[in-house]
N, C-alpha and C positions, 0 to 999 in steps of 0.2 A: 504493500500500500504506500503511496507516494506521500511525503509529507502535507502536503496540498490537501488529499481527499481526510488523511488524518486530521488537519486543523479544522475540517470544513464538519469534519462528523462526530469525534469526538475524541478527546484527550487527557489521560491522566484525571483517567474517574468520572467523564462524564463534561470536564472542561475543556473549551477550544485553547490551543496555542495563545492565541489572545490575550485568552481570559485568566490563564499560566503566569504569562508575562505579568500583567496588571495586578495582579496577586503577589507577585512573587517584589515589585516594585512595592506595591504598599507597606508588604510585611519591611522591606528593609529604611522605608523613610520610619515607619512608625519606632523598628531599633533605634534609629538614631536620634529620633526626639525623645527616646526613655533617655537613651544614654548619656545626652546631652543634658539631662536634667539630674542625674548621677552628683554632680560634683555640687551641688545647691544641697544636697540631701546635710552636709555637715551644718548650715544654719537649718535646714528645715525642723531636724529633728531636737535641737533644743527646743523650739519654741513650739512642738504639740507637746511635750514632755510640759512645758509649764503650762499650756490648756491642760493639760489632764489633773495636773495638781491642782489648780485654781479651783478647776470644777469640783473636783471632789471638795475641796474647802467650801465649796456654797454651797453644799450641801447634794450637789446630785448623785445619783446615784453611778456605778460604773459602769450600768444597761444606758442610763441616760448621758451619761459622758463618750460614753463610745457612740452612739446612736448621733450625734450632735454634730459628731467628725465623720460617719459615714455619711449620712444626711444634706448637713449643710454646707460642709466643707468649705469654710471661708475665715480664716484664722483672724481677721481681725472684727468681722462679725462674732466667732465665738469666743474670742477674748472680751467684747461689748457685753455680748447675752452673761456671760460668766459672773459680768463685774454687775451688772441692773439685777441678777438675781440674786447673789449677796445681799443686794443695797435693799431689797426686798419691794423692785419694781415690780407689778402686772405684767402678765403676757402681752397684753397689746401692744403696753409701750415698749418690752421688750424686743419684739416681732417689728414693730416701726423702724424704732431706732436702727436696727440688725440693718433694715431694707435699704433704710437711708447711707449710711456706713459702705452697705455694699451696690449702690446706686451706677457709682463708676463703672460697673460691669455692662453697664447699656450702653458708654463710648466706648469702651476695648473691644468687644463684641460689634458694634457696629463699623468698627473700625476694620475688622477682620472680614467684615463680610463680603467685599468687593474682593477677597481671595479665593474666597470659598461657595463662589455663585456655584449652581446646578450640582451640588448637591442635596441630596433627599429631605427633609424636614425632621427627618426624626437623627439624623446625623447631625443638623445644624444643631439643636437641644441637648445632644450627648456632649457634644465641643462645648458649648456653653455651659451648660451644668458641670461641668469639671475644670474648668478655666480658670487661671490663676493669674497673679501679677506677673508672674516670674515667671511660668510657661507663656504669657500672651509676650516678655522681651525676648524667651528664644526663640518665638514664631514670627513674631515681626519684623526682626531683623530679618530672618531668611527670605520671607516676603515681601519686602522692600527691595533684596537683593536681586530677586526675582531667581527666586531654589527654593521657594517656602512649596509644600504638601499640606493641604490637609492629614496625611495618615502622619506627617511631622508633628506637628499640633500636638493630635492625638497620645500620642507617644510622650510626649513634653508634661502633658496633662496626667496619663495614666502615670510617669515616674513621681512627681510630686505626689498625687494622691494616694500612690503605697507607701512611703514614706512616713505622710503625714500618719496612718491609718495604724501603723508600727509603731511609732513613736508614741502616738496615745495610747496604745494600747500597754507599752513599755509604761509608760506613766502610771498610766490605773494599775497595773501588776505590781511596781514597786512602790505608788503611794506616796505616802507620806514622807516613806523611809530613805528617801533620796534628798541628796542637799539641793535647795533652789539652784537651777540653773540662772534664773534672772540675777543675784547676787554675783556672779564670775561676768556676768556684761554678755552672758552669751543668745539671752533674746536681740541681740543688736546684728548676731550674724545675718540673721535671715534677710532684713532691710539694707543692711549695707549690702547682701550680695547682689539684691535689685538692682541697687544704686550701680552698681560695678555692672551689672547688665545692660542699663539704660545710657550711659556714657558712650559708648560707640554711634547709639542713635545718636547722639545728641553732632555728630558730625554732618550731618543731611544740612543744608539750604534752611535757614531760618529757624532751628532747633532750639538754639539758645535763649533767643529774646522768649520764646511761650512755655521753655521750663524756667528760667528765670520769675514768669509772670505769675506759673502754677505755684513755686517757690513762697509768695510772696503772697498772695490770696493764702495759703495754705499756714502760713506763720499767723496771718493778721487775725482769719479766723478762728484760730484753736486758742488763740489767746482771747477772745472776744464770745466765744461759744466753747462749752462744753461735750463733751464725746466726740464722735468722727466726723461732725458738720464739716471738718476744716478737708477731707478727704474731695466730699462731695463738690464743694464750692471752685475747691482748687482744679478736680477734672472739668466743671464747668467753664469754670474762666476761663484755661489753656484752651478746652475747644472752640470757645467763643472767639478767642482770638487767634488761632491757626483757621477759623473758618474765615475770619475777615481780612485777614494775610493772602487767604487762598493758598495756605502749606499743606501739604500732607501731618496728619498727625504721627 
């Protein structure tokens, strides 16, 4: 049988040559966004280790600490919910507050989306519910450079999120019994390694003046407002003015 009729009829289980290839492509961009997200894992995993302690200190329980980090998976959201349920806030304003905090996910996400056209709708909600700060700078750079994948993403996304998911669960296992990692300065790894991330962007054509600006919204408001207003405000003003720039974000 000639390769020809083999690709045309069926291959390796019922797959065309094609569909081989495209397969065989995915699985290796989606390697290389785990892997790429490998060397983040030394700040990631301080800081579920101190969500796991926090939460248990407010009192949740380890069903509901673990559940919080499969679920919601958004470290500065549950470090927010952690701190309003000690302080002995409601759900609702807990759940607000969370929303608000994690709002910046509608310009990351919308930002990616001119990558990620014709794929499926239930693909675009997997990418986004798993989406991080730090996997959307190792996908945007690729994507800017134009070598970004969707199954890169994907991979970028899924290594943070086991990470995170070990870590906390390392947390709730040893409890109490471990020394804060905040006290050694090591919740610091995880944001500065963003920050080390986001500096090569900031090379592009007009970078500078709208993180300078995000900078700067971003100080005025956390000192003028309470909780992670100053998150939200500051992704708004940067886009506001990369919109009226006419820069790419």
């Amino acid at each position: 049988m000639s390769l020809a009729s083999n690709g045309a009829s069926g291959y390796d289980g019922g797959m065309t040559i094609e569909q081989t290839v495209v397969q065989t492509s995915r699985s290796s961009h989606f390697r290389a966004g785990f892997l790429a997200g490998i060397p983040l894992w030394l700040g990631a995993a301080p800081f579920g280790l101190i969500y796991a302690v926090s939460a248990l200190s407010a009192g949740l329980t380890p069903a509901q600490t673990a559940a919080m980090s499969l679920f919601v998976f958004a470290g500065a959201s549950q470090f927010t919910a952690v701190g309003m349920i000690a302080a002995g806030s409601g759900p609702f304003a807990v759940v607000l507050t969370t929303l608000i905090v994690n709002a910046r996910h509608l310009l990351l996400t919308a930002s990616l989306l001119p990558y990620l056209r014709g794929l499926p709708k239930p693909a675009l909600l997997g990418l986004a519910a798993q989406l991080t700060d730090e996997s959307y700078a190792l996908a945007i750079g690729k994507f800017l450079a134009g070598t970004g994948k969707p199954a890169f993403l994907a991979g970028a996304n899924m290594s943070i999120y086991v990470v995170w998911q070990v870590s906390a669960w390392v947390g709730i296992w040893l409890g109490r019994s471990i020394p804060d990692p905040a006290a050694y300065g090591l919740d610091l790894v995880f944001p500065l390694t963003f920050i080390g991330l986001l500096v090569p962007l900031l090379r592009r054509p007009g970078a500078w003046p709208i993180a300078l600006i995000a900078a700067l919204i971003s100080i005025i408001t956390a000192l003028l407002l309470p909780g992670g207003w100053h998150i939200l405000f500051a992704a708004i003003g940067a886009g506001l003015f990369a919109g009226n720039r006419r820069q790419p974000v």
